[in-house]
TIDOPA-404530 format. One record per residue (C-alpha): residue number from 0; x, y negated, z. Coordinates in Angstrom, 1 decimal. Last residue first. Layout:
   seq        X        Y        Z
   NUM        X        Y        Z
...
END
This chain:
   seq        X        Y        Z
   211     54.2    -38.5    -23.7
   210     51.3    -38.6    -26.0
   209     50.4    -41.1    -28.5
   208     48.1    -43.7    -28.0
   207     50.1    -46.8    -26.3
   206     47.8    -48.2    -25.4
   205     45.2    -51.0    -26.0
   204     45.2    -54.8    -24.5
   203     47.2    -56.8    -27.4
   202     43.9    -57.2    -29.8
   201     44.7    -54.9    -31.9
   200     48.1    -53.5    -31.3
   199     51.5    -55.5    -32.5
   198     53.6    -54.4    -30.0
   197     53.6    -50.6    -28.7
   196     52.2    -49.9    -24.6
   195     55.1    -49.4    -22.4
   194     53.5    -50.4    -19.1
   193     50.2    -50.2    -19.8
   192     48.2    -53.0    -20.9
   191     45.2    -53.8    -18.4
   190     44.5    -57.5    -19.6
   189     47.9    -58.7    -19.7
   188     46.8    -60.6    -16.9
   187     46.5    -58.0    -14.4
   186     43.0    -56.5    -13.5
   185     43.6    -53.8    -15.6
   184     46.3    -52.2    -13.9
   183     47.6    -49.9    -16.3
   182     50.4    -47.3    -15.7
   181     48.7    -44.2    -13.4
   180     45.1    -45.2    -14.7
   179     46.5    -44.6    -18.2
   178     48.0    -41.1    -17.0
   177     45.1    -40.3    -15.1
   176     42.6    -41.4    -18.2
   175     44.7    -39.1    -20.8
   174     44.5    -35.8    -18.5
   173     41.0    -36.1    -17.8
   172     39.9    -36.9    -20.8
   171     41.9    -34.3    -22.2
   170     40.8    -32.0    -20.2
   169     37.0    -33.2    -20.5
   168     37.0    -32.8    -23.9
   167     36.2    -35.7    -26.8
   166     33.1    -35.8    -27.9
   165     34.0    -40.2    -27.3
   164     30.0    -40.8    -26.2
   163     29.1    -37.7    -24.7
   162     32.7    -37.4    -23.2
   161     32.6    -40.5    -21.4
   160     29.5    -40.3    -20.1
   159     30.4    -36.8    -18.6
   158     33.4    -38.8    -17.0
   157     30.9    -41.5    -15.4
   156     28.7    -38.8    -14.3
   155     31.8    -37.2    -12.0
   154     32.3    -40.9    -10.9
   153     35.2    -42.7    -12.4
   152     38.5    -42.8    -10.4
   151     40.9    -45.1     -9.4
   150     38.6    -47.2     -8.1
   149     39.1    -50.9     -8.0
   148     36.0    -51.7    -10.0
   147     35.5    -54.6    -12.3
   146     36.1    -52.9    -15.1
   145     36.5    -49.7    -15.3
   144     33.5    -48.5    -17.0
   143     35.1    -50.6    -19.9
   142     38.4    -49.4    -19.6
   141     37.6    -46.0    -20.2
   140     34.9    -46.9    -23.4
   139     38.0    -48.4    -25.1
   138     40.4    -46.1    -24.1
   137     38.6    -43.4    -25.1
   136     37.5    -44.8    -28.7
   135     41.4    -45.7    -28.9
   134     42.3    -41.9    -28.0
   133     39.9    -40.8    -30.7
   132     41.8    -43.0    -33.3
   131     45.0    -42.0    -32.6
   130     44.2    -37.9    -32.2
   129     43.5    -36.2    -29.5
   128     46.0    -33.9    -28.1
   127     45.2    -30.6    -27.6
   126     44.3    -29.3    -24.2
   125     47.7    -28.1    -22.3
   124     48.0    -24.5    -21.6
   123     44.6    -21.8    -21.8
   122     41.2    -22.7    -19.9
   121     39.2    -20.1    -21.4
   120     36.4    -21.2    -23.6
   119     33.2    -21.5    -21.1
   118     30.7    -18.6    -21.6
   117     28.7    -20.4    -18.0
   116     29.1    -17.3    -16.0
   115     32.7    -17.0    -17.3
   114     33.9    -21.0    -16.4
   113     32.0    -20.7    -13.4
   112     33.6    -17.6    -12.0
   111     37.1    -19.2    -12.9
   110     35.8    -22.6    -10.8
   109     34.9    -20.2     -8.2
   108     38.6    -18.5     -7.9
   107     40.2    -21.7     -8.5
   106     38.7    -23.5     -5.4
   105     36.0    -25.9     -5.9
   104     36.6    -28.9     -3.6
   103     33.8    -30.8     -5.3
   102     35.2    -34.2     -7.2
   101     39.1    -33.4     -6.3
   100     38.5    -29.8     -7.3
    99     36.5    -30.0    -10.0
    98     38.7    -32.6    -11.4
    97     41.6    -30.2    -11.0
    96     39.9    -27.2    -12.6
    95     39.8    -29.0    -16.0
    94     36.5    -29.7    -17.2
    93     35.6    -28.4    -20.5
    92     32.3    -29.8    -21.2
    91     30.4    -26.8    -19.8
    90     32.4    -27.1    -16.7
    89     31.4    -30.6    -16.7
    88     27.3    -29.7    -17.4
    87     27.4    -27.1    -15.1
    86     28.7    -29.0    -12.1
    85     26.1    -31.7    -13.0
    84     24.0    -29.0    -12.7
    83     25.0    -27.6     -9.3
    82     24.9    -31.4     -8.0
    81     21.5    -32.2     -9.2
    80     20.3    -28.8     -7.5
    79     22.0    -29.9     -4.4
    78     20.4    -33.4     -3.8
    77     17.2    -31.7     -4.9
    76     17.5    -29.4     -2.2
    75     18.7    -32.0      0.7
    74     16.1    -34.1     -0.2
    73     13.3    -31.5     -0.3
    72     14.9    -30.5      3.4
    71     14.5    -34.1      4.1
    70     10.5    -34.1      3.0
    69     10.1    -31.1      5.3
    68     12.0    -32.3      8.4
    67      9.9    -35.3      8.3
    66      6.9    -33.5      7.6
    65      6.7    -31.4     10.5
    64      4.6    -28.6      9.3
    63      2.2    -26.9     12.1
    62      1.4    -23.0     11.2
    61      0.0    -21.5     14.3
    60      0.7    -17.9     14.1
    59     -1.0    -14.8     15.4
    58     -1.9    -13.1     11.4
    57     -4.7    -11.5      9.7
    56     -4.8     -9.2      7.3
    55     -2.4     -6.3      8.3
    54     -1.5     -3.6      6.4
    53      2.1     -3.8      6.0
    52      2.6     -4.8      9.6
    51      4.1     -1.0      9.7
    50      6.8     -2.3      7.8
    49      7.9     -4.1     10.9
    48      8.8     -1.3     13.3
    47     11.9     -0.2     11.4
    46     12.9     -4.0     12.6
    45     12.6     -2.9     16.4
    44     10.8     -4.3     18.9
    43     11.7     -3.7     23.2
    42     12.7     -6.9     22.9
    41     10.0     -8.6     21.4
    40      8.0     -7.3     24.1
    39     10.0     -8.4     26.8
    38      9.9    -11.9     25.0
    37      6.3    -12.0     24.9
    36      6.2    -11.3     28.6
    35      8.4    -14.2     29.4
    34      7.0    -16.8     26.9
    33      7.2    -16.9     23.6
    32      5.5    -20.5     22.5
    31      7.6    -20.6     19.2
    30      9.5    -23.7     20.8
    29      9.8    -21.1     24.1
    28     11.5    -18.6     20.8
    27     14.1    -21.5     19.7
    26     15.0    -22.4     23.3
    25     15.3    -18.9     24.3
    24     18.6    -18.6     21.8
    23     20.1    -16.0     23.2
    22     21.9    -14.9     19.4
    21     20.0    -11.4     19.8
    20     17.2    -12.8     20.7
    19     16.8    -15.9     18.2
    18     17.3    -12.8     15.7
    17     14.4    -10.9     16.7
    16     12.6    -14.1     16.8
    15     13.6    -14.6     13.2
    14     12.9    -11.0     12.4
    13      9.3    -11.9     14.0
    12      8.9    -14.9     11.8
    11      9.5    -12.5      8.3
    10      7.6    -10.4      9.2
     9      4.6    -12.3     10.6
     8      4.6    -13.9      7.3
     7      5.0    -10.4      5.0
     6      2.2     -9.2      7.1
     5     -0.2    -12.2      6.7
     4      0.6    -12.1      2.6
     3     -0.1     -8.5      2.2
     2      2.2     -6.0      2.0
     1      1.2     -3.3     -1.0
     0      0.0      0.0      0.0
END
């Protein structure tokens, strides 16, 4: 016979007060109005005993919802949902294991799971180099985010951003914006040139856009 929806909540509350027990947590089970004969009951329970509630239809429970706990646990869910799929999106995007590190203290052995779960391309030596024009685009739309911020670092949305508009790889990205960040200062009055960058540029304020 199938569980029915009373038996699979009293379930699931008593293995919580069979838990509270074990962990001596009388608070948790007076809060649950257990008192002192309820609790030598729930003691002397066992969780083979609970499939035997199978058949029940009605339940002893007072459901009372506290709203403000509820709505911050929505909050709290929604808050990590976003996060996991902005996590996707960058992984999906070729997001070197560093970034995903610094920006959500993945370690290497869950960023690997994530790369194969998602079909990523494995992460293999240095991402190719992108090409003059590309790197322009980059440091372009970089330097524009940038300004006016003191940050070293874009937000995880910010880089995403980034490659949607430039299609070039989070790796490189990565890579290309650290090293730029690393030489430029872009509130300096050579308008954020790195250190280095070749005369005779457009406009005097781009890099130097090969590698090295």
């Amino acid at each position: 016979m199938a569980a029915t929806k009373e038996a699979d909540l009293i379930n699931a509350v008593l293995r919580y007060a069979i838990r509270c027990l074990a962990d001596g947590d009388r608070e948790s089970l007076r809060a649950m109005n257990f008192g002192p004969k309820e609790i030598e009951a729930l003691r002397g329970m066992q969780l083979a005993d609970l499939p035997r509630l199978e058949s029940l239809g009605a339940h002893c429970l007072e459901i009372d919802l506290n709203r403000d706990v509820y709505w911050t646990m929505v909050a709290h869910l929604q808050r990590e949902r976003a996060a996991e799929a902005l996590q996707h999106d960058l992984i999906k995007a070729d997001a070197p294991f560093e970034m995903m590190q610094t920006f959500f203290g993945l370690s290497s052995r869950e960023y690997s799971r994530l790369r194969r779960v998602l079909a990523a391309a494995p992460a293999v030596g240095r991402p190719p180099e992108a090409d003059e024009a590309s790197q322009q685009t980059l440091w372009d739309a970089w330097t524009r985010r940038r300004r006016g911020s003191d940050a070293e670092l874009l937000t995880p949305v910010a880089y995403l951003d980034l490659h949607r508009e430039t299609g070039i790889g989070l790796r490189a990205i990565w890579n290309l914006t650290r090293r730029w960040a690393a030489l430029s200062d872009l509130g300096s009055p050579r308008n954020g040139r790195p250190t280095g960058t070749a005369a005779g540029t457009s406009g005097g304020d781009s890099p130097r856009l090969s590698g090295g």
